[in-house]
C-alpha positions in Angstrom: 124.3 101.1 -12.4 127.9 102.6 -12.1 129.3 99.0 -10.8 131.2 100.5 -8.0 130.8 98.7 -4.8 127.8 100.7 -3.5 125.7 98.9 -6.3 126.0 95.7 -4.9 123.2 94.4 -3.1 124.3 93.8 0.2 125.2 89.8 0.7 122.7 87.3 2.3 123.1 86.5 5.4 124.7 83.5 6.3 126.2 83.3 3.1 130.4 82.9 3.1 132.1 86.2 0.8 135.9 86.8 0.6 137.0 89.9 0.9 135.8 91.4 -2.4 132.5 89.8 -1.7 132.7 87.2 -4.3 130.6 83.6 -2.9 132.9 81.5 -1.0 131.3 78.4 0.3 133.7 77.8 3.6 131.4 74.4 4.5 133.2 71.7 4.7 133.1 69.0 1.8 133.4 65.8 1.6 135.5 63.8 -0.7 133.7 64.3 -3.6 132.9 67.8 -3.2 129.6 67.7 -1.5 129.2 70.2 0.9 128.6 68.8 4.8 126.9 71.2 7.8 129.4 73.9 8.9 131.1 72.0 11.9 131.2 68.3 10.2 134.3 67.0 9.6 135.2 67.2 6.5 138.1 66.8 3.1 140.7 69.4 2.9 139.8 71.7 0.1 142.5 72.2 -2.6 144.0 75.4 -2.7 142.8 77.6 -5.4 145.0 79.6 -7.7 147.8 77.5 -7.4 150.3 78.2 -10.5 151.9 74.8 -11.1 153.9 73.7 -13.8 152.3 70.7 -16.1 154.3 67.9 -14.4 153.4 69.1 -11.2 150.1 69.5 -12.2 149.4 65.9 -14.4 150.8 64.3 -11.1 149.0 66.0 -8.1 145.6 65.6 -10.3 146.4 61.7 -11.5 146.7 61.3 -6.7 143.6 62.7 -6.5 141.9 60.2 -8.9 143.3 57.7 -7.6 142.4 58.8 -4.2 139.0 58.3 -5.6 139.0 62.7 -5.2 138.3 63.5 -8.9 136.7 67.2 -7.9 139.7 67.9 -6.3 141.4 66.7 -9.5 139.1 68.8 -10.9 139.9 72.2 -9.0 143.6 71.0 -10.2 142.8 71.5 -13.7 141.0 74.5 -13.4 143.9 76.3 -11.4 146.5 75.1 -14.5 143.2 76.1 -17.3 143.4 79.7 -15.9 146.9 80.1 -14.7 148.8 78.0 -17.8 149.7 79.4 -21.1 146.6 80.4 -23.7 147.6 78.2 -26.0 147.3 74.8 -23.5 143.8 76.5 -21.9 141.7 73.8 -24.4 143.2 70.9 -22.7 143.1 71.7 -19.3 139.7 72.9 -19.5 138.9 69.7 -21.5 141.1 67.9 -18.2 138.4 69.7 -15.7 135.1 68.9 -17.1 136.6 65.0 -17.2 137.2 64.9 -13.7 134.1 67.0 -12.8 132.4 64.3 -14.9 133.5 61.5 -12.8 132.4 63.7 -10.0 129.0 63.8 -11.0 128.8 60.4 -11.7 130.1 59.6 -8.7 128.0 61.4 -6.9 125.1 59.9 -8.6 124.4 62.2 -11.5 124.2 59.6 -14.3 122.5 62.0 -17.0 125.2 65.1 -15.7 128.5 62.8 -15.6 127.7 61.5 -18.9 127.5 65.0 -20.5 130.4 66.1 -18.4 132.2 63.4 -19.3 131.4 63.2 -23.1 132.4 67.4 -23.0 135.4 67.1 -21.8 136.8 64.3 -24.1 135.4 66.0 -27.3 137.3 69.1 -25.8 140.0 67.7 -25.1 140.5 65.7 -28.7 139.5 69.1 -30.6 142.4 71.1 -28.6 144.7 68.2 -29.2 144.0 67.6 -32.9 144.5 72.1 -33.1 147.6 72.0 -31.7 148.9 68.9 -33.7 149.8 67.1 -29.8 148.7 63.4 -29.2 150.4 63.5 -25.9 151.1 66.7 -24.4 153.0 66.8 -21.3 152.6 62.5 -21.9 148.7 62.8 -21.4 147.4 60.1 -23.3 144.5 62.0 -25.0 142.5 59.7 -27.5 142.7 56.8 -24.5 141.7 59.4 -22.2 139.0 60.2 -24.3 138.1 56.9 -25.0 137.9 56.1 -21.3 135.5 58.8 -20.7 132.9 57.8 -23.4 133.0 54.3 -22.5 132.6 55.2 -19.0 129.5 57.3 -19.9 128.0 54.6 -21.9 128.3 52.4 -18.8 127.1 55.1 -16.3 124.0 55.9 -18.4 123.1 51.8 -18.9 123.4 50.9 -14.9 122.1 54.2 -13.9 123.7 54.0 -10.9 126.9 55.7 -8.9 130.0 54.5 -10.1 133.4 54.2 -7.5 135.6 57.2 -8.4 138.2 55.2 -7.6 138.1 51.7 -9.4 137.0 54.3 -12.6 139.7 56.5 -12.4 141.8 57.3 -15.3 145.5 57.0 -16.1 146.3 60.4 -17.4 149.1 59.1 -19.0 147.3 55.6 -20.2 143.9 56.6 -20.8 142.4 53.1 -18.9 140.9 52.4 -15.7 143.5 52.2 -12.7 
């Protein structure tokens, strides 16, 4: 195969494609990412590839969580994880598998969240403890780590949903709201 675009199969129908013919899901979503039948009402997506600077981007993705949104939080991180400096990648990626964590345990996805969750806080400690930062950009990351493992321990003994909202984190606090 040469991998010019005459190799590709030739899309599915029904299936949404950007321009390039990468998978973009355009269903809506609800507010924790689920995706709805086309035509339901639905959450405003965040904009992807959005190059914010780390203020911007601590406080759009701290609204979110409190919004009880953490896979929008989620989308947040990843934009500022590929878009931010090498160097900070670590801790934003750390930052995204949190919130996705909350989302799957949101969601219901005890076993998932928990993993996510646990992933993201070891991530997040091991970039923090490489680049000799406790608080970068005033992220709190041992009590944001804390959080999520305590939350995970939690999740996986009620085996239940939790509320995105009355679990979100304070990025710069580490605790529950």
């Amino acid at each position: 195969m040469s991998g010019t675009s005459q190799d590709r199969p030739t899309p599915r129908a029904g299936r949404d494609r950007d321009e390039e013919g990468r998978a973009r899901n355009a269903r809506p979503r609800d507010g924790l990412g689920r995706p709805l039948p086309y035509g339901a009402p639905g959450v405003a997506r965040q904009p992807e590839g959005i190059v914010r600077g780390p203020e911007e981007t601590v406080t759009e993705a701290q609204a979110l969580l409190d919004a009880g949104r953490p896979f929008h939080a989620h989308e947040v991180f990843e934009d500022a994880w590929k878009s931010g400096p090498d160097a900070e990648r670590g801790l934003w990626r750390g930052l995204a598998q949190l919130a996705v964590g909350l989302t799957h345990a949101a969601r219901g996805n005890v076993t998932g969240g928990a993993r996510l969750l646990r992933r993201g806080a070891a991530a997040a400690e091991e970039w923090a403890a490489g680049a000799g930062e406790s608080r970068p950009h005033g992220i709190g990351v041992a009590e944001l780590a804390a959080w999520a493992r305590r939350l995970a321990d939690e999740a996986e003994r009620a085996g239940t949903a939790v509320d995105p909202r009355a679990r979100a984190p304070r990025l710069r606090g580490g605790g529950p709201v």
